[in-house]
Every structure is written in structure tokens, then in C-alpha cells.
C-alpha positions in Angstrom: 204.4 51.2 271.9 206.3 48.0 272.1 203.4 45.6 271.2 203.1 47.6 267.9 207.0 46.0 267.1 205.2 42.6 267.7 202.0 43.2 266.0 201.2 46.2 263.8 197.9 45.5 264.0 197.4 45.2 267.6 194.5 46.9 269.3 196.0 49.2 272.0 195.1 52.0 274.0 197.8 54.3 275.5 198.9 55.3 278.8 196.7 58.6 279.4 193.8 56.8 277.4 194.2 53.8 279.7 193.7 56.2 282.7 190.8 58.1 281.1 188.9 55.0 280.6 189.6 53.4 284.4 188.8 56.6 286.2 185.6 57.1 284.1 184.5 53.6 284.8 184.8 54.3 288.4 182.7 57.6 288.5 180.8 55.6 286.4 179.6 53.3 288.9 180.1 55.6 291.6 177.2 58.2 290.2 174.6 54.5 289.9 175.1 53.5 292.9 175.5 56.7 295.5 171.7 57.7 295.4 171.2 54.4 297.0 172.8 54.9 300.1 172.0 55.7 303.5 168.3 55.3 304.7 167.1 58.2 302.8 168.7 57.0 299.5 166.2 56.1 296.4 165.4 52.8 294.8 166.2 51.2 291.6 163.9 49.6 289.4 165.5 46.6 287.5 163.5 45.5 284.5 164.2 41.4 283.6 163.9 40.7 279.4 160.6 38.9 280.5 159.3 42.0 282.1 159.5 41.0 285.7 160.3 43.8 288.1 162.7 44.1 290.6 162.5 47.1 293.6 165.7 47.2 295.4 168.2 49.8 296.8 170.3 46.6 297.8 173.9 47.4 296.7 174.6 43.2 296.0 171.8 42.7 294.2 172.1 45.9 291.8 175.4 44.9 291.0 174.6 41.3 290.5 171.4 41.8 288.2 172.9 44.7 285.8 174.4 44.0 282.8 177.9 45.9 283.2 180.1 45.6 279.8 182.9 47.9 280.6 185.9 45.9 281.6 186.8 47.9 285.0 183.6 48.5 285.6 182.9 44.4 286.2 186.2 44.3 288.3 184.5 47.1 290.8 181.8 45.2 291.2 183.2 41.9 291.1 184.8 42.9 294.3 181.8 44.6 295.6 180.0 41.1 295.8 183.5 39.5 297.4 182.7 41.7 299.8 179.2 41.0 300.3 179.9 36.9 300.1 182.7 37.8 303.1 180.5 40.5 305.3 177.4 40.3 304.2 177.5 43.9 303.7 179.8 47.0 302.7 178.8 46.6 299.2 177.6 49.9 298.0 180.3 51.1 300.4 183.3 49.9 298.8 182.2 50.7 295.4 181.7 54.4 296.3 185.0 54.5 298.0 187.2 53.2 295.1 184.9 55.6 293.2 185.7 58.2 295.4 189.7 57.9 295.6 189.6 57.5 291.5 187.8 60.8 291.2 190.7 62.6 294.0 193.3 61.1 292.2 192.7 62.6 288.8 193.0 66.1 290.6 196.4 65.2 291.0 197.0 63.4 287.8 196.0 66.4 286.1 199.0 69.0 287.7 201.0 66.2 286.7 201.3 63.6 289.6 203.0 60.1 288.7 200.6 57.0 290.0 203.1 55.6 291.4 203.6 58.8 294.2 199.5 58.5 294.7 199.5 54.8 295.4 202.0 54.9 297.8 199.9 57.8 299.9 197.2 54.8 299.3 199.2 52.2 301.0 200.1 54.3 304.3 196.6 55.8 304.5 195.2 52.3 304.7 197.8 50.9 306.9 197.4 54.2 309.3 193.6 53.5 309.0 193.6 49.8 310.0 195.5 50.2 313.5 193.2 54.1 313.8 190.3 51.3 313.4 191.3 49.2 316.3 191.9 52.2 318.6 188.1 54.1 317.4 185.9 50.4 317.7 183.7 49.9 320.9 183.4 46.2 322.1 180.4 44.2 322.6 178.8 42.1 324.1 177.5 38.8 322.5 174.3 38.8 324.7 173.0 42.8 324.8 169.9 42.0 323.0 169.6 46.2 322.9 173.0 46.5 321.2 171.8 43.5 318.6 168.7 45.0 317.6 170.7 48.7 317.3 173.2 46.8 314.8 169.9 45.3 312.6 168.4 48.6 312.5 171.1 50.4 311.2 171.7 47.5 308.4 167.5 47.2 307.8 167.4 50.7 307.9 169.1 51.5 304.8 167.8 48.7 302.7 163.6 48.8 303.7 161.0 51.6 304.8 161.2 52.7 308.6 158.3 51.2 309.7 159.1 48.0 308.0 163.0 47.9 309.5 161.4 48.8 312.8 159.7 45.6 312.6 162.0 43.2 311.1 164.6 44.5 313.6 163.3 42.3 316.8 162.5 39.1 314.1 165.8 39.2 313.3 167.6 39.9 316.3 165.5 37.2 318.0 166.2 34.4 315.5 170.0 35.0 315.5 169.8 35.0 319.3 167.5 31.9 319.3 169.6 29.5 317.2 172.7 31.1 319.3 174.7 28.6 321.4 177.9 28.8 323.7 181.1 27.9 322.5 179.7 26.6 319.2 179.6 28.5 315.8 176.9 30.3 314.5 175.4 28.6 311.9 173.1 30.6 310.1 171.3 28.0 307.9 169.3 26.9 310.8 167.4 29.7 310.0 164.8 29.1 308.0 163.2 32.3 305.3 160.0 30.9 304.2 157.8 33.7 301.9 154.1 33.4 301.3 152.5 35.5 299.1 149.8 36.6 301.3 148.6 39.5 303.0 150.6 42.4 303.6 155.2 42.7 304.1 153.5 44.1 308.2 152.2 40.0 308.5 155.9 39.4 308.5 157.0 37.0 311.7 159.1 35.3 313.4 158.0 31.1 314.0 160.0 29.8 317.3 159.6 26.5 315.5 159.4 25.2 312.4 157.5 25.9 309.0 157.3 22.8 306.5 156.3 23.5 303.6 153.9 20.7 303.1 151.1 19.1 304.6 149.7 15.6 305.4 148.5 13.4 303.0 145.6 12.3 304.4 141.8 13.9 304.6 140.8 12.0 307.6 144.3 13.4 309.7 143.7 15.9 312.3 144.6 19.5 311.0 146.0 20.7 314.8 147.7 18.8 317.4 147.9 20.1 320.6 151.0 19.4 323.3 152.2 16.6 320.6 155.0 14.3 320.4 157.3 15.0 317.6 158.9 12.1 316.0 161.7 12.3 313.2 162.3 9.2 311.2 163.8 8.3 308.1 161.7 4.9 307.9 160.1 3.5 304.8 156.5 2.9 304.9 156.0 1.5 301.3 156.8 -0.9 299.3 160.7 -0.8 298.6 162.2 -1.9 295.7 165.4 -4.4 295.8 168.8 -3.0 295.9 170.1 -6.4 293.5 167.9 -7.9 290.6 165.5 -10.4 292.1 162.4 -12.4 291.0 159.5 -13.9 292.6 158.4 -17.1 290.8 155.0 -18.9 291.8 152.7 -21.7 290.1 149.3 -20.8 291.0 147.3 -17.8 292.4 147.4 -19.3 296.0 151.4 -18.7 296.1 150.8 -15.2 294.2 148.5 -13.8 297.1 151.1 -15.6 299.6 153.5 -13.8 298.3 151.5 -10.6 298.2 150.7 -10.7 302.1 154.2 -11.4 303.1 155.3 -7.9 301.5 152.4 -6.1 302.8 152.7 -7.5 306.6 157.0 -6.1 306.3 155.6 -2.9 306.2 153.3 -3.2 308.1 154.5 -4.4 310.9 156.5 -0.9 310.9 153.2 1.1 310.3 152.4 -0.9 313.5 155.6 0.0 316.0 155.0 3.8 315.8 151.6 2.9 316.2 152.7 1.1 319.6 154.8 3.8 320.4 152.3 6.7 320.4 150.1 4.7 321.8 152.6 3.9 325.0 153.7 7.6 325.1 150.1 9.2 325.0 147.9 6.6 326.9 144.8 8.4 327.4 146.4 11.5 328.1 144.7 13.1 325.0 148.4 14.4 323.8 148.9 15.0 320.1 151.3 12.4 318.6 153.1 13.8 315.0 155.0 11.7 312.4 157.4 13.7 310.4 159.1 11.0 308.1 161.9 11.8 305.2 161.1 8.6 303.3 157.7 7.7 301.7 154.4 6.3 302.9 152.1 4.4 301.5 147.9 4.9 301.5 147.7 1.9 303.8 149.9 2.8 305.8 148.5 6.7 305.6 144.9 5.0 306.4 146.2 3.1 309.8 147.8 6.2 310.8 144.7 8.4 310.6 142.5 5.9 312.3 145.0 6.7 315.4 144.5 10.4 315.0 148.1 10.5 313.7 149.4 13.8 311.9 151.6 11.9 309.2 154.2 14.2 306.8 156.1 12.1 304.3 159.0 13.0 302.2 160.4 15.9 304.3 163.3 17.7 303.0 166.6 16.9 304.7 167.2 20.5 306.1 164.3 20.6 307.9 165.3 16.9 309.6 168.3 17.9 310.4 166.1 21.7 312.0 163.8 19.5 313.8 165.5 17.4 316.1 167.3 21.1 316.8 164.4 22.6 317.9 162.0 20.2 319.2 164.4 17.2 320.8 164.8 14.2 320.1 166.8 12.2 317.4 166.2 11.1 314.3 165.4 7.5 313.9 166.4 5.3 310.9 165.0 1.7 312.1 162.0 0.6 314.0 164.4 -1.2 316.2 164.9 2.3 317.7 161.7 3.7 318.7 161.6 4.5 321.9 160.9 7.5 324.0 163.6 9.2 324.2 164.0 9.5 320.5 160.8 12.3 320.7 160.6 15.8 320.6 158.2 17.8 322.2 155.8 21.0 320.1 153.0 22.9 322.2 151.1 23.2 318.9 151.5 21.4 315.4 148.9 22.8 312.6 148.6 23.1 309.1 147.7 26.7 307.1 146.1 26.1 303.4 146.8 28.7 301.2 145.5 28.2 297.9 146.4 25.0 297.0 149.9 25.1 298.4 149.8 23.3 302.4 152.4 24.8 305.1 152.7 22.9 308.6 153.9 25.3 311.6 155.4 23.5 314.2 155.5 25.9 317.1 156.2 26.4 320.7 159.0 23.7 320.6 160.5 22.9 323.5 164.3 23.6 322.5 164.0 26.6 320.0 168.0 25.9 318.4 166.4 26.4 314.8 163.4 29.2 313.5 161.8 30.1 311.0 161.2 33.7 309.6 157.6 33.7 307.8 158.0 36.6 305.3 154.4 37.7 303.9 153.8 40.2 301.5 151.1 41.1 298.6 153.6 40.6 295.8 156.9 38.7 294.4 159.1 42.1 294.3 157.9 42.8 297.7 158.9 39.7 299.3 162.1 39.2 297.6 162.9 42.5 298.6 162.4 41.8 302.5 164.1 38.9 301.7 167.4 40.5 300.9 167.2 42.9 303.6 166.5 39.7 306.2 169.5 38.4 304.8 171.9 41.1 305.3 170.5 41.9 308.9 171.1 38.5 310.0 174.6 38.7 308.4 174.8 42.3 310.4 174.1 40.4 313.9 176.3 37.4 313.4 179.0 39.6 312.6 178.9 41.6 316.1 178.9 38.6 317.6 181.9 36.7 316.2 183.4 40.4 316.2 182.5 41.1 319.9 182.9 44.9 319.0 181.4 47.4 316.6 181.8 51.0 314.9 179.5 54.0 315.5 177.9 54.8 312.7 176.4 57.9 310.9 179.8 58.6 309.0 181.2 59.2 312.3 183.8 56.4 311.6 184.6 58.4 308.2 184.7 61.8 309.9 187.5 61.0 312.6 189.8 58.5 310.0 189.8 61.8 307.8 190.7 63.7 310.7 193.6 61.4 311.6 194.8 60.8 308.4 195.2 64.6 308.0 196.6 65.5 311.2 199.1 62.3 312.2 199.4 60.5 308.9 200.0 63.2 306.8 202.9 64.9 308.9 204.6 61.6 308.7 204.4 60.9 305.1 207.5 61.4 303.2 207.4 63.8 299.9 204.8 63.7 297.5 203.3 60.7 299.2 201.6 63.7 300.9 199.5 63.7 298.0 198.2 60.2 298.8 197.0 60.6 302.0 195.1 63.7 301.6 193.2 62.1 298.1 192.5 58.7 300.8 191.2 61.8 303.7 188.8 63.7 301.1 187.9 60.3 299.8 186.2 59.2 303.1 184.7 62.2 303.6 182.4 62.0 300.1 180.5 59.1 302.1 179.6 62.3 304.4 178.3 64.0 301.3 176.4 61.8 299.7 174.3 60.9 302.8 173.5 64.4 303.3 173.1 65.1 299.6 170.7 61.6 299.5 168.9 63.2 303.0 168.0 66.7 301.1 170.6 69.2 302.6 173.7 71.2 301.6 176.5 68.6 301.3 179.6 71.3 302.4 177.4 72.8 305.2 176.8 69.7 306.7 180.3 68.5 306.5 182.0 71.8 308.3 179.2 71.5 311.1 180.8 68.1 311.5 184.3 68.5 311.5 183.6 71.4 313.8 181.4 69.1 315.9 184.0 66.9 316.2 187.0 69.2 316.9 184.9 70.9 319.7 184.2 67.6 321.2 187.5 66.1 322.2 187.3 63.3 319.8 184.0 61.9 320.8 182.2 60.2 317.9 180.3 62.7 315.6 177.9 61.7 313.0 175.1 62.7 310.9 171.1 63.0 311.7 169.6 62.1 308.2 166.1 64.0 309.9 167.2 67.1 310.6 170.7 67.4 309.2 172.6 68.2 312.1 175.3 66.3 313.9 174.4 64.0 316.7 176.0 61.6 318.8 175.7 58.4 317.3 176.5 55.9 320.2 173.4 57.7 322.2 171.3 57.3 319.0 172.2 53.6 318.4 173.5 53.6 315.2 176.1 51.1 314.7 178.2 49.6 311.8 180.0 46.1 311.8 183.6 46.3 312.6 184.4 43.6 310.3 183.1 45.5 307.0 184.6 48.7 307.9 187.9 46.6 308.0 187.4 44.6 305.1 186.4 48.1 303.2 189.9 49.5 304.0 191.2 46.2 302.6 189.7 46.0 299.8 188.8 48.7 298.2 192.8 50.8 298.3 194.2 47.7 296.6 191.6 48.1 293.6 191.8 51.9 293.4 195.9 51.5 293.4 195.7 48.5 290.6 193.6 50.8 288.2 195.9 53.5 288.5 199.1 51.9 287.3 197.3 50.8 284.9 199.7 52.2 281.8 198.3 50.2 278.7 195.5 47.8 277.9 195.3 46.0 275.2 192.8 43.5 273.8 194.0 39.9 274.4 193.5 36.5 272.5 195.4 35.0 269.5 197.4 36.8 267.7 195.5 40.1 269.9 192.6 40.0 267.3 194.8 42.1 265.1 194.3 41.2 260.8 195.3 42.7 257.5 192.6 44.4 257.8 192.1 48.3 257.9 191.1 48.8 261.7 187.8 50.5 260.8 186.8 47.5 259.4 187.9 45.6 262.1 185.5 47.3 264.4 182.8 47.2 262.2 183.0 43.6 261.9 183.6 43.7 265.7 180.4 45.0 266.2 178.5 43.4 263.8 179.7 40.0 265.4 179.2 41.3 269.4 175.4 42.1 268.2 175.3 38.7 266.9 173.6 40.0 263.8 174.3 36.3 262.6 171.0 35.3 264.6 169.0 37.4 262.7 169.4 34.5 259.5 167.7 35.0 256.5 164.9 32.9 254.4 166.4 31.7 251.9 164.3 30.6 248.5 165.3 27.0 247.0 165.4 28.3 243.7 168.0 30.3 244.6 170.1 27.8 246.5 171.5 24.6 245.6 170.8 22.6 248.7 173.2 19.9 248.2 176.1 22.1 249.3 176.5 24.2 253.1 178.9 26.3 254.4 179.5 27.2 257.9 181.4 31.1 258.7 183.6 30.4 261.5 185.0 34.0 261.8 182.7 37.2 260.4 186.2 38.5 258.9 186.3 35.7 256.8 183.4 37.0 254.7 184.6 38.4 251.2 181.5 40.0 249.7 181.1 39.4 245.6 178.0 41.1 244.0 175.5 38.5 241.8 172.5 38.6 239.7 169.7 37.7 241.0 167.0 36.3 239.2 163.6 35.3 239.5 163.3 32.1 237.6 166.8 31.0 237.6 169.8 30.7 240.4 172.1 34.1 240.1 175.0 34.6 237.9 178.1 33.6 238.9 181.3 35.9 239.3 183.9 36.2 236.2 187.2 34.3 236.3 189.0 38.3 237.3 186.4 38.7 240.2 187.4 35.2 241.1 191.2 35.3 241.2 190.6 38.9 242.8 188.6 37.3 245.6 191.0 34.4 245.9 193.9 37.1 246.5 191.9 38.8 249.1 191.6 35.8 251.1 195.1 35.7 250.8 196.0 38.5 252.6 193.7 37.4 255.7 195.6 36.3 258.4 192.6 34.3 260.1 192.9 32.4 256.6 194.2 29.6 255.4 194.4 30.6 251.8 196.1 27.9 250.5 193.3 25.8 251.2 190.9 28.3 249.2 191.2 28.1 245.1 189.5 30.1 242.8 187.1 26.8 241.6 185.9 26.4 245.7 185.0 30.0 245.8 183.4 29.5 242.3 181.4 26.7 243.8 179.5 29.0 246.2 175.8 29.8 246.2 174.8 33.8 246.1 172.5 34.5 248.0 168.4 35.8 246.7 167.4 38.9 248.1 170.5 40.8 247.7 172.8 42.1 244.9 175.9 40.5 247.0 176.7 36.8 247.4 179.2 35.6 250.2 182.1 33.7 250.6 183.1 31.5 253.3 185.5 28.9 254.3 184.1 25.2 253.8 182.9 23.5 257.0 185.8 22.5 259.2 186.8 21.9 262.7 186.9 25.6 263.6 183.7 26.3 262.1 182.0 23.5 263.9 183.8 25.1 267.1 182.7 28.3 266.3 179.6 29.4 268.8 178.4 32.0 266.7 178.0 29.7 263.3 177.2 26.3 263.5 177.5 23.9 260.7 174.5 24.0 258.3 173.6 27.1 260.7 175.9 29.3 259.8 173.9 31.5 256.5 173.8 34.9 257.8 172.3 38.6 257.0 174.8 39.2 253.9 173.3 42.6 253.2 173.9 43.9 256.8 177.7 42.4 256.5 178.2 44.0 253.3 176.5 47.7 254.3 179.6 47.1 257.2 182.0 46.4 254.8 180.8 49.4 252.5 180.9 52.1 255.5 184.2 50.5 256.4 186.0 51.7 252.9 185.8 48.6 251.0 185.2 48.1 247.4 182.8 45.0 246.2 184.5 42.6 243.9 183.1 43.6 239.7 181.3 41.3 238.3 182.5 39.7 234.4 184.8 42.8 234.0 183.3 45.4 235.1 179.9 45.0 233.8 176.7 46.2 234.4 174.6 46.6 237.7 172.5 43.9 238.6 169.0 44.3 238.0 
């Protein structure tokens, strides 16, 4: 290999290797993550370091919360969550499917195929795929609340129980259509997912309104308003502090409490013009009148408040401003000069829910519902967050039909006919061994039809030829599969549909990845000077994986006696390390090595490449302390820049295990320096 001539030492892995370890890493991922799909797939249990417990079958989140080490493993599912951060969904898909073309490609590569024949197959199979996807699409329309809540089944349906995606379907197909507006862009942020552990994931609902998740700050408030005014503000109704330094000087007490007075009448006299304002817009009407302010207020001003049967919030968050006006009317205020009418919102009912000792204030029946809140409930953290994923996705699932305007029947109907085309059109044009290509992409598409059945409980081939011959008999009418009874049905009748935009971004993606992997011809481990040493390779790798198990945390106690504590050394690299054997002693420090063992050492650190050996005498390695509890002391580079660089040793940090470094060292072939000549064993 080439990079050999540059550096004997290098750290390589061959063409066929290179392949091996690609397509493995592929399958890999491909066998963790195809018993999650479909609505019948299972769930995985993800088990934090502090023992918290994830439940999830939520491709996004799997990926993101295990700890993947191999290298082409982490690109797969780095561009599984692209995907998701794009679509909001697709991301089980698109790993399966690069899974899936790796696996059909090694057929090939095995009688001999070249890469470069497969990934050309790749590139008109996708390419014949994108324009078959524009033809086999059915458009939509923004507004068919019926095709909405189909679209949010199909995406809840595969992440939640049945009964639980049969409910969260009309929550989230009503709160995307609420906040919903013509000619402007969706904005899904105005949707608000507040979770409160309570009661069962069935309480789950959707709040037309707002839900703050505080309440007021006053006992003597009213706890529900009824038909209230809603007014927004971003007033301060305390005491502010100046902007510049400033003092207030006075002579006596009479000037103090002057003084005193004119600060508290500034505020208020603000306290006092919403005062005037609810007073002019409620009358005697008996109408509800309900501050919601993003600044602070102050007890006195709390107390006037309350005496006017006020509902006061203080220190709102600046989302929920910005959600309020949104859905109840009005405009936000930022100076008393502008209260007036107009500036008000309108709420049928304002109240506030105590749960333990955490407040929540639902503002409902608002009068222009352009923001909403989706309450989840459930008994427990795992619970919740996993309906809150699911919520997630689904409103991610609507928003895409309508910016889309059209969508895909579902079922692995989609899969079904693009295998069909690409075998009977794309194929016959296909130059050559290109051939090849195509029919790996076809047989590919059709493993997304076999895992669902094999995840639903039936025969995976007997369910697949009952759908091809569904679909051949049926004049190229959609075909698809019924997880229930594993027969085909017709998906556009059963209202299963996909997003247009994943299925496109799928074919993107997910061919690119699949070709990149497979021209993959060497890999080789990169950094300075490609990590390669003087060293024999075994040792290399023991010391590799000594140092990637940080064995240097595991530091050990060290007994004064022993040690002369006027002197530290910091290990910047664990191939520095030359291992000389001592004798310890219990009553005085350990002997120290003879003059041979010293200029042998010294000659060893010559011949490390990671070394600066000409900084490195005989007398500095003399000067080092052994260590107590073993029959090995250490040597190591005096504390420099690199060392104090280093993130594995810090300076006057850096003593580690010796023992464990020097049983590495032993399995790795190498011989401890011999103490005065050869002399006897410690004892």
C-alpha cells in the first residue's frame, strides 16, 4: 500500500477489509433498528449511567441516545437525524435502506462485481425513482381535515399504542389546523407541549388557549375569571434600578421619607392606570379583568391589584407573550401611555390548576385561537417523554402535507410499485453491468416489505408474492400491506398515508451514503504522523486500549514514604511510559535503577518517535520516583506544554496505574529494564 512507502508504521486496513468492515457496520445497524418498525414493531429500552429509563421505538431518539463507536456506523446515523432535523421523519427508514442496499451489494461483490459498476446502477435507480415519485404521489388538500388526521395516524401509529395514536391523532391534527393561516408560514413553535405528571397518557388534551406555567402571586387573587379581559404588558411594577450610577443625598429623615414617597407614587401611579383601565372596560358588568405582565411586580402593587379582583401574572416567559396576543387579541403594551382598549384580548375562562406545589394558568376559550397548547399527562417521566416525541413527529407529519400539498399511500405500497418500475423500465434501459445496480436498489426496497410483515408475525416471502401479484392483477393501483391480517389491501381506502417529502428526501439521501461506503478502498487512522511509532504494533494497540479505557483515571494512592513530594511529573502520551523494575521497601524509598538499566532506558526513549530524546538524559530519568505498591517504577517526560495540553494527564495529575501499564507492556512482548546488572528479584 502506498501509505506504507510514507510511514512503515501506519495503521491501515486494505481494500476487501475496508469493505468487510463498512458493510458489517451497515447490517449492523440495520438488524437494531428493523424490529422497530411499522406499528407492530417492538420497543427499546435505553438504560442512562444514572439508571433513568427510556421506552421508545422512535428511530431519532434511539439513534441519538446510543453510544455508537464504529466509525460508519455514526455516519449512518448521523444522516439518519439530518433527516429527521429536515422531515421530521424517515429516520428508521433511511437507515434500513442503506442497510438494505449494503447487504444486496455484497451478493454481487462476492461473484466479483467492481463498486464502481454497483454505484452506477445506484445513481440511475435513484434518479428513475425521483421522477416514478412524482408520477405515483396523490395531491392534497391543505384543508381536508380527514386527510390530516389519516397522515397523523399513520406517523402516531408506528411510534405509540393504537388506542393512544387514535387519540392524539385529532389533538394534533386540530392544533396544526388551529395555528394554520393563509398565505403565511406555518410556524410550528406556536404550539405549545406542556407535560404534567398527572393522571394517566388517556388525560392527554388539546387547550384552544394558552397554558402558563405559573400562577399568581397573590392569596387574596381570584383563582377563575370568567369572560375576562386579557391584557399583555411588559410594564414594570417595582422598583427599578438606574440604568447610570446615581445617588440620593438628604440631611434629615424628613427629606429621606420625601424621597421614599416620590419612588413609591412612580409606580404607583402605573399600578393605578390598569386599575383605571379595567375599571372603564368592566364597569359593573361583572367581567373578569386578567393582567399578564413579562416584567416584575411588586407586593404593593400585587395588594392594589387584588383589592380590584385582579388576576395578576408576573414575569411571563417571552414565548408565551408573543402566543398570547396570537390567540387572545390584542397587543402587547410596553408603557402606560398606551393602555387603552383596543390593546385587550378577550378569554371565555382564565383559571389556575395546583398541582403539588407547582401552579399552571389555562387560558381558554380565546377569542382568536392562532396559538395552542397540547397538555400531555401521563403517570410517569418515560411515559410522557415518550408521547412527547411522538407529538412531535405527528405535528412535523401534518405540516409537511401541507407545505407539500400532496402525499404517498402508504403500507409499502410506495416500495412495492418503485421495485416494480425499477425492474421493468429501468432495468431494460440500463447499460451493462449497471444492470446489477438497479436490481440490488429494486430488492432493496422491497426488504421494507419484509420487515413489516416479519415485525407483524407472518411469512416475510408469502406476503411479498401476494403483493406483487396484488399489484400486477390490479393495473397499477396502489397495493400495500394489512399489519392485522397479513393480506394486501388498498391503502388509499384504508387511509394510510406517508409524507411526500420524506419519501423524496429518503431516495436522496440514503443512495449517496450506500455509494460513498462502497468505494470505500482503504481507511486508515488519521492524526500526526497517522499514530504510527517505533513501536511493535501489538504494543501499539495495547497501549491504544489502555489509553481509550482511560485506565489513567483509575490513579493510585500513593504512600509519602515512598514518594519524594517535591518533584511531579505529568505523562502526556501513555507510549511514553518506559517501565523499570524497583525495590520496594517498607521503611525506606525504593532502590534506584543501575547506571546499565539507565543508559538502557535512555536508549529506549530514543527510539520513540513521540520523544524528544535529546531532552531526556540518563541523570533526569535517574531522578524519578518508583512507585510503592508495585515491583515497576515509571518513567515520564518532565511537565511541559504538551503534557499540560494533554486531556488525559494533567499536570501534578498525571500518576497513573503503573502495574496495569506494565501487565500491557508484558502481554505486548516487552522485556522490563534489569535492575544493577541483572540482579535479584525484588522482594
Amino acid at each position: 500500500m502506498a501509505v506504507k512507502t510514507l510511514n512503515a508504521n501506519a495503521e491501515t486496513m486494505g481494500k476487501s477489509a475496508a469493505l468487510f468492515m463498512n458493510i458489517n457496520a451497515a447490517k449492523g445497524l440495520h438488524e437494531v433498528m428493523k424490529t422497530n418498525f411499522g406499528p407492530k414493531g417492538t420497543i427499546k429500552m435505553l438504560v442512562g449511567g444514572a439508571g433513568d429509563i427510556k421506552l421508545t421505538k422512535d428511530g431519532n431518539v434511539l439513534l441519538r441516545e446510543m453510544q455508537i463507536q464504529n466509525p460508519t456506523a455514526v455516519m449512518i446515523a448521523r444522516t439518519a437525524v439530518a433527516q429527521d432535523d429536515v422531515t421530521g421523519d424517515g429516520t428508521s427508514s433511511i437507515v434500513l435502506l442503506i442497510g438494505e442496499l449494503m447487504r444486496q451489494s455484497e451478493r454481487y461483490l462476492q461473484e466479483g462485481s467492481h463498486p464502481r459498476v454497483i454505484v452506477e446502477g445506484f445513481d440511475i435507480a435513484k434518479k428513475a425513482l425521483l421522477e416514478f415519485l412524482d408520477t405515483f404521489k396523490t395531491p392534497a388538500d391543505p384543508t381536508d381535515r380527514e386527510l390530516l388526521r389519516c397522515v397523523s395516524r399513520t406517523s402516531l401509529g408506528t411510534k405509540l399504542a393504537p388506542h393512544l395514536a387514535e387519540q392524539l391523532t385529532d389533538i394534533v391534527t386540530d392544533a396544526v389546523l388551529t395555528i394554520a393561516s393563509p398565505d403565511t408560514p406555518l410556524d410550528l413553535y406556536m404550539v405549545e407541549i406542556m407535560h404534567m405528571r398527572h393522571k394517566l397518557d388517556s388525560d392527554t388534551r388539546l387547550v384552544k388557549g394558552l397554558v402558563l406555567d405559573h400562577g399568581a402571586r397573590h392569596p387574596d387573587m381570584p383563582k377563575r375569571v370568567e369572560d375576562a379581559f386579557i391584557l399583555t404588558a411588559n410594564i414594570s411594577l417595582e422598583y427599578e434600578k438606574a440604568e447610570v450610577n446615581a445617588g440620593f443625598f438628604y440631611s434629615n429623615a424628613e427629606q429621606r421619607e420625601a424621597l421614599v414617597k416620590a419612588e413609591r407614587a412612580y409606580t404607583d401611579e402605573r399600578c393605578r392606570r390598569v386599575i383605571e383601565l379595567k375599571r372603564q372596560v368592566c364597569g359593573e358588568s361583572g367581567k373578569g379583568f386578567v393582567l399578564i405582565n413579562q416584567k416584575g411586580i411588586d407586593p404593593l402593587c400585587l395588594d392594589m391589584l387584588a383589592k380590584e379582583g385582579i388576576l395578576a401574572l408576573r414575569r411571563a416567559k417571552k414565548r408565551n407573550m408573543e402566543r398570547l396576543t396570537l390567540a387572545c387579541g390584542g397587543f402587547a403594551v410596553n408603557s402606560v401611555e398606551e393602555l387603552t382598549p383596543d390593546c385587550l384580548g378577550r378569554a371565555g375562562c382564565v383559571y389556575e390548576h395546583v398541582l403539588g406545589e407547582d401552579k399552571y394558568t389555562f387560558v381558554e376559550d380565546v377569542a382568536h385561537p392562532h396559538s395552542c397548547t397540547i397538555l400531555i399527562k401521563g403517570p410517569n417521566d418515560h411515559t410522557i417523554a415518550q408521547i412527547k416525541d411522538a407529538v412531535r413527529d405527528g405535528l412535523r407529519a401534518v405540516k409537511n402535507v401541507m407545505d407539500d400539498k400532496a402525499v404517498v399511500a402508504g403500507a409499502g405500497a410506495f416500495e412495492v410499485a418503485a421495485a416494480a418500475h425499477l425492474r421493468a423500465a429501468v432495468k431494460k434501459q440500463a447499460q451493462g453491468r449497471a444492470k446489477l445496480g438497479v436490481e440490488a436498489f429494486a430488492e432493496a426496497l422491497l426488504g421494507f416489505v419484509k420487515i413489516l410483515a416479519e415485525n407483524s408475525g407472518y411469512d416475510a416471502q408469502d406476503v411479498l408474492i401476494k403483493l406483487q401479484d396484488e399489484a400486477d392483477a390490479g393495473g397499477g393501483a396502489p397495493v400495500g400491506l394489512d399489519v392485522a391480517t397479513g393480506e394486501p389491501l388498498d391503502p388509499v381506502a384504508a387511509g394510510i398515508w406517508d409524507n411526500y417529502l420524506v419519501k423524496r428526501q429518503i431516495i436522496l439521501s440514503a443512495p449517496v451514503i450506500a455509494s460513498q461506503l462502497l468505494l470505500v478502498d482503504e481507511v486508515m487512522r488519521a492524526g500526526i504522523n497517522m499514530r504510527g511509532n517505533s513501536l511493535s504494533g501489538a504494543m501499539a494497540k495495547q497501549l491504544d486500549a489502555v489509553a481509550t479505557a482511560r485506565i489513567v483515571e483509575e490513579t493510585i494512592r500513593r504512600e509519602q514514604r515512598c514518594i519524594r513530594m517535591s518533584t511531579t511529573f505529568a505523562v502526556a502520551d501513555p507510549r511514553k511510559l518506559v517501565l523499570l523494575p524497583v525495590k520496594p521497601n517498607a521503611t525506606t524509598p525504593a532502590a534506584r535503577p543501575s547506571e546499565a538499566a539507565l543508559a538502557e532506558a535512555a536508549e529506549k526513549l530514543a527510539s520513540l518517535s513521540h520523544v524528544q530524546h535529546a531532552e531526556h538524559t540518563p541523570a533526569q530519568v535517574h531522578s524519578l520516583p518508583p512507585t510503592a505498591n508495585s515491583e515497576y517504577g515509571f518513567f515520564a517526560p518532565p511537565p511541559g506544554p504538551l503534557a499540560r495540553r494533554d486531556p488525559l494527564f494533567q499536570h501534578n495529575k498525571g500518576h497513573c496505574d503503573v502495574t496495569r501499564f506494565a501487565a500491557a507492556l508484558t502481554a505486548a512482548g516487552v522485556k522490563p529494564f534489569a535492575p544493577h546488572g541483572g540482579g535479584a528479584k525484588a522482594k
